[in-house]
N, C-alpha and C positions, 0 to 999 in steps of 0.2 A: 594530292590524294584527298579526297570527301571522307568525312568521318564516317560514312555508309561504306566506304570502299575500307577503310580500318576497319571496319568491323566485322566487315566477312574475313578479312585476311591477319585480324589478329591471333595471334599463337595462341595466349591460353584459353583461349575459347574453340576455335578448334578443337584444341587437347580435350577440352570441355565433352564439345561435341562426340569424340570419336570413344571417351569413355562411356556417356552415356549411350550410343550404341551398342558397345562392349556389353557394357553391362543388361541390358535389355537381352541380347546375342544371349546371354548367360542364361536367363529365366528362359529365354523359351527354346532353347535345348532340353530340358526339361519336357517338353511338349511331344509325345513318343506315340505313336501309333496310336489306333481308338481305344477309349477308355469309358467306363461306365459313369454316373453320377457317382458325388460321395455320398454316401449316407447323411453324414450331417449337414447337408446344402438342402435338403428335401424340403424343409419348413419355410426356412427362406425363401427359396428359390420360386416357390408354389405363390408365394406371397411378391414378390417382384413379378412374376405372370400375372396374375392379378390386379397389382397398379397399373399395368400397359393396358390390360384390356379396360378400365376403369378410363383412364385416359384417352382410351383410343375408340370406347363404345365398341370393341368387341374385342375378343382373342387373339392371338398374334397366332399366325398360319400355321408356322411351325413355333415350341414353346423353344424358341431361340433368343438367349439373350447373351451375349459374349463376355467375358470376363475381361478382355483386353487382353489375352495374350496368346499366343500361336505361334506356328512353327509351318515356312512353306505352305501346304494345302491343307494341316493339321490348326483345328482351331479348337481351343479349349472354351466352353462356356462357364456362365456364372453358377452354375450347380457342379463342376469340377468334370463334365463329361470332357472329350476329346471327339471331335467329328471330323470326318476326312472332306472337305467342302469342293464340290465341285460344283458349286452355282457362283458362291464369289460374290455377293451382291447382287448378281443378275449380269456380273460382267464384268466390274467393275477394278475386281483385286486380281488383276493379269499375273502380278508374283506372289499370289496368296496372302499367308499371314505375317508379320514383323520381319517384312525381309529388311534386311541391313539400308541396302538404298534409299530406302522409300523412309524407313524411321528417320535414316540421318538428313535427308531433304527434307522432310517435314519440321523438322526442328530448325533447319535453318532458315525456313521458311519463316517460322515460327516469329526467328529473333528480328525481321520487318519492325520498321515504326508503326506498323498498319495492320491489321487483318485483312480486312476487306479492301483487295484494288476495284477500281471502277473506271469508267471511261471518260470522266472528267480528271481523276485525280489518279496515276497510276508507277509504279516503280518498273525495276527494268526487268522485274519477274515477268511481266506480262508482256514484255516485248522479247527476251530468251523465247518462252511458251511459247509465240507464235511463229518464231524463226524457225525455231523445230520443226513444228508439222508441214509446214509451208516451202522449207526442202525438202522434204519427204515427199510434200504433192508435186511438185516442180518434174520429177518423173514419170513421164507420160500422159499428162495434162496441162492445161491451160491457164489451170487454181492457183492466181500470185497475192490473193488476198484474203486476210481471217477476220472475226469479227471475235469476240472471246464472250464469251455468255455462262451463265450458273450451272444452267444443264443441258440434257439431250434434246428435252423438250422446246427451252428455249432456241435452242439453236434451231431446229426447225421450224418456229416461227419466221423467226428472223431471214430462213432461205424464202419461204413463202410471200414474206413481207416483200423481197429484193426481186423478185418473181414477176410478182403483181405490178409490182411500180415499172419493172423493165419493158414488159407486155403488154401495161394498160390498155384499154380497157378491161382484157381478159381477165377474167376472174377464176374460173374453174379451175380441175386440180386432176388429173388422170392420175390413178392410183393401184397398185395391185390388190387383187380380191385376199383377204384373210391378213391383210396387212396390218402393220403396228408402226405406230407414230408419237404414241406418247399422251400426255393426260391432260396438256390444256382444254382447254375448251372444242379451237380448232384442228388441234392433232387428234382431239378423239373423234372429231366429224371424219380426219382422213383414215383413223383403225377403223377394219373393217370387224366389230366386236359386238356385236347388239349390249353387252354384258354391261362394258364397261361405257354405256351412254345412256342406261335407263333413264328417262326423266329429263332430259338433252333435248330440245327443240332440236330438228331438220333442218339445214343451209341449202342442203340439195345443190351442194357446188363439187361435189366428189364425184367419178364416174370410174367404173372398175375392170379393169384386165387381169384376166386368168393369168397366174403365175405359169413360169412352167410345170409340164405334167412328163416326168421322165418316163408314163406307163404308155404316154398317147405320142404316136411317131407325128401327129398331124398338129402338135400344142403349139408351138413355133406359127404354124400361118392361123389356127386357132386366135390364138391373143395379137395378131397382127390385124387379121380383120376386124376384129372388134377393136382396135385402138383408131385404124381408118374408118371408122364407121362412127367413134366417139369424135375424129375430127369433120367429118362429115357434116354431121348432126348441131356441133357446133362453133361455126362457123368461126376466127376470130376470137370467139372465147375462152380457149382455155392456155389457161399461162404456163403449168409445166407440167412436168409427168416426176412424181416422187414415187420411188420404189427402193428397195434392199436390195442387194446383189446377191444378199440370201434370205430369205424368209425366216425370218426371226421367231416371234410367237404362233405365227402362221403354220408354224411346226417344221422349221429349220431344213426347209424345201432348197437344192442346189438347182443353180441350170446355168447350163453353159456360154461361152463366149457366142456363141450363133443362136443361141434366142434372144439374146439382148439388142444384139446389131440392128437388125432390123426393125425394131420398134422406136432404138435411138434415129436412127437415120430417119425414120417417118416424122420423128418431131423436130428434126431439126430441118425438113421443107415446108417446115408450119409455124415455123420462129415460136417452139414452144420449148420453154426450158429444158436440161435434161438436170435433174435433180440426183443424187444417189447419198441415199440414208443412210449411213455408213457408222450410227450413233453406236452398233451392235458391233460391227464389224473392223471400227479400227484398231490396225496391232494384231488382231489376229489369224489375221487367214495365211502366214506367211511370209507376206511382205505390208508394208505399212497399211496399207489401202487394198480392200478388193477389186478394184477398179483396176490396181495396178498386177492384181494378181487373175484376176478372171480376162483382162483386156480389153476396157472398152473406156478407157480415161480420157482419149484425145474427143469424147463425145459431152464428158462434162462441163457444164456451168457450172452448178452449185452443191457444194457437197457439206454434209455435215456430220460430228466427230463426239464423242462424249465419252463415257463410259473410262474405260481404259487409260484415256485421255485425263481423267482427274476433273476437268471441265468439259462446257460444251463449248462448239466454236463451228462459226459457217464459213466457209474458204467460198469463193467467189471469182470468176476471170473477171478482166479488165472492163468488160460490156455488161456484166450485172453488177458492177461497183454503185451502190447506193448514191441516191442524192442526200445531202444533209438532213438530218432530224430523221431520216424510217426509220433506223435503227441507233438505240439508245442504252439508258439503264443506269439505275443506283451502281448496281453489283455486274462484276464482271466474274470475278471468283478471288477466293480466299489468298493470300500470298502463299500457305503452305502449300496448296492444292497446285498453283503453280509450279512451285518451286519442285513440286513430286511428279508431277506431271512430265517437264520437261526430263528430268533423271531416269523413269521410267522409259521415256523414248533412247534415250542416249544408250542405255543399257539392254534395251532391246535392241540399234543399231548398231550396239560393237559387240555385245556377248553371243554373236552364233544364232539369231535366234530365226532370222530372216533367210529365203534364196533357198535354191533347191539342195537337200540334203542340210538344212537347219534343223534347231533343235523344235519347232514349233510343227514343220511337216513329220519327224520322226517321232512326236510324243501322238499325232493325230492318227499315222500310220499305226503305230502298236496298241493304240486303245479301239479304233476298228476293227480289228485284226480280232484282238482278246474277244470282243463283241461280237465277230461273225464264228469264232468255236463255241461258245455259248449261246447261238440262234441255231448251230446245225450240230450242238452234242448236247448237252444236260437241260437246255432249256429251248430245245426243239418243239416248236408249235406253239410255244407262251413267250417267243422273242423272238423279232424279226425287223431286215430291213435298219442295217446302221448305215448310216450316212451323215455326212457334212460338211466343212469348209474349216478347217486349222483347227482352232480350238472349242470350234463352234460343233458338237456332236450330238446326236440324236438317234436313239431306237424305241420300236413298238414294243410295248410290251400288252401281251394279254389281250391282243386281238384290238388294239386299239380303243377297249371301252373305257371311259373316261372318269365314271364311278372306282373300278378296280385298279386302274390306273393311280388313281389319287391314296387311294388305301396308299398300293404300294408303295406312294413318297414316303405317306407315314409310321410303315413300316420299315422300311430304308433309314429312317432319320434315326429309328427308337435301333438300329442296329447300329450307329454311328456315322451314317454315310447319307451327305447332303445333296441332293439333286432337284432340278426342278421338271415342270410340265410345257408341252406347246403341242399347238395343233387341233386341228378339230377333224373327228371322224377319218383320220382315227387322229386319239391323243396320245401323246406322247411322252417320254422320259427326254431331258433334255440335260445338256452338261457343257458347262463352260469352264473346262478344263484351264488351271493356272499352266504357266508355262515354263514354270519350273519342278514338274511332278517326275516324279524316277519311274523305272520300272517296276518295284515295288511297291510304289501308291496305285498304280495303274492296277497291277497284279490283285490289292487290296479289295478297290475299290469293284472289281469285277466279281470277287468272293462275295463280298456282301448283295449285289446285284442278284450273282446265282441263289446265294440263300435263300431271297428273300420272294425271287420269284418261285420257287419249289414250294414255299410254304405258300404260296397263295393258289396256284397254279390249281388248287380244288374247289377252293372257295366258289 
């Protein structure tokens, strides 16, 4: 036995371990439905807002800053509020706030000789992490290889990078219209966002296909011909086609297994990558992967994972396996992020969460459900149109204007209830629901939605 193998399997430290979650478990039981600020945090508080924006050269979006402790979907911030969080990071906190697992992996992660693994130097955290995902992908794909990277972003590089080199010469990038990719440099040439590229020189290497449009019977040969017309036009050129399997900021746009098909199929008589973005969407659509859930896995090469995941990672088949040196890095990810990463997955493949009648399609089912009595009773005409994919949920609210839209985040927030936006024309309310919310948070979180559009709904 290696004194690294004593050391995870030592007794008092365990005991260690399993108190210190106890005891954590303990404080945030404590953490009970939404709550107002405390009075006495208001000086403070106003005053820590103000060094982020000093620091950060403006405001923080929402006056969000966490206290460190929480309870499932319930997060207490550093002015003593309670918010019921259904953005999660942007995706990121799948079991919300201090759930048990994720504390007590993260400490074990913790106790590593290392923080940071990397791809020169690395423990068997990072080889667990990738076994994980990589049976998961093994189900209905090709994907027998991962690359581990810091974030979402990176990871799409990195598919990009493996793309390029497989294709070469081809350079170009077929991408869906309203798409999001992430904030490198080259990922914001592939979001299609004017917003977030002001000041960004042009590559002119992106070319765009209409997502699905479930209002137009004809969207399907729509974005087919333009994707033969983008191969048409260039010849040779373009090395893969990256898209979501749901429209992420794009305003959390569904389409089904038979618009997909066909635009895969087109590129793969053109030896053009099939890419699937998956940094939003893994872990939540019900089963590990949307690919695996929507049906079109056996068309992938290259796929990439973040969010949920703790890290980012590019899985790759045997035919886009890298030559040595494209892909590289200091940083691969933190040992704790690992170590949580992998536990996360494990906990969501034995706890029920996954397969038809899990707990992930039944919390997606009744928060729709709650969302379409409230589009057709008390907020009739001021809410409409819920749709999504697991835990990925979105409705208009208010006619889709983007001005009034935004009010209402920040009215939603000052009532306790965290949501974010997507979409354009119309904008939208969007909600990345954790997946461990009761009936009750659901129940909650739709009261305050009603409230909050009734009081605007004049304005």
């Amino acid at each position: 036995m290696t004194l690294g193998q004593a050391l995870k399997s030592d007794e008092k430290i365990l005991n260690t371990i399993h108190s210190l979650v106890e005891q954590a478990q303990e404080k945030s039981r404590q953490v009970e439905g939404i709550r107002p600020p405390s009075a006495d945090q208001k000086t403070s508080y106003e005053e820590i807002l103000d060094r982020f924006a000093e620091v950060r050269g403006r405001p923080l979006f929402y006056p969000y800053v966490g206290s460190g402790a929480g309870r499932g979907p319930y997060v207490e911030l550093a002015d003593g509020s309670v918010k019921l969080d259904f953005i999660n990071g942007i995706g990121v906190h799948i079991f919300g706030h201090s759930h048990p697992t994720v504390i007590k992996a993260n400490i074990q992660g913790s106790l590593q000789d290392i923080l940071m693994q990397g791809h020169l130097q690395m423990n068997e955290e990072y080889l667990n992490f990738s076994r994980q995902v990589l049976d998961f992908a093994k189900n209905g794909s090709r994907l027998r290889h991962g690359w581990i990277s810091p974030s979402g972003s990176m990871a799409n590089e990195n598919a990009l990078k493996m793309a390029r080199q497989k294709n070469s010469p081809a350079r170009k990038i077929i991408a869906m219209k309203d798409a999001f990719a992430g904030r490198t440099t080259m990922m914001a040439e592939l979001t299609d966002n004017p917003g977030y590229k002001q000041g960004l020189p042009e590559y002119h290497e992106v070319l765009r296909v209409p997502f699905y449009d479930k209002n137009d019977p004809d969207s399907t040969e729509k974005s087919l011909q333009i994707l033969k017309e983008h191969i048409a036009n260039n010849p040779g050129d373009i090395s893969c086609f990256c898209f979501e399997p749901m429209l992420g900021e794009g305003g959390y746009k569904v389409a089904p297994r038979e618009f997909f098909i066909p635009l895969l199929e087109e590129c793969k008589k053109n030896n053009i990558a099939v890419w699937a973005d998956e940094v939003q969407t893994f872990l939540r659509t019900g089963q590990p992967f949307a690919f695996q859930t929507i049906g079109f896995g056996e068309y992938v090469d290259l796929c990439t994972i973040a969010k949920t995941a703790q890290c980012g990672m590019t899985l790759y088949t045997e035919e886009y396996n890298p030559k040595p040196g494209l892909v590289a890095g200091t940083f691969a990810s933190s040992s704790p992020a690992l170590t949580a990463g992998t536990a996360i997955m494990q906990e969501m493949e034995n706890g029920g969460f996954f397969g038809k009648g899990g707990r992930i399609e039944k919390i997606h089912n009744e928060f729709v459900q709650r969302l379409e009595e409230l589009c057709k009773g008390s907020c009739k005409g001021f809410l409409e149109d819920p749709e999504g994919l697991g835990l990925m949920i979105a409705v208009t609210p208010l006619s889709g204007d983007k001005d009034k839209t935004m009010k209402l985040l920040k009215v939603m927030f000052e009532k306790g209830f965290i949501a974010f936006g997507c979409g354009k024309s119309p904008f939208r309310l969007r909600f990345l629901v954790p997946a461990i919310v009761t009936s009750e948070d659901l129940q909650v979180a739709c009261a305050v939605i009603e409230e909050s559009i009734l009081e605007m709904k004049d304005q």
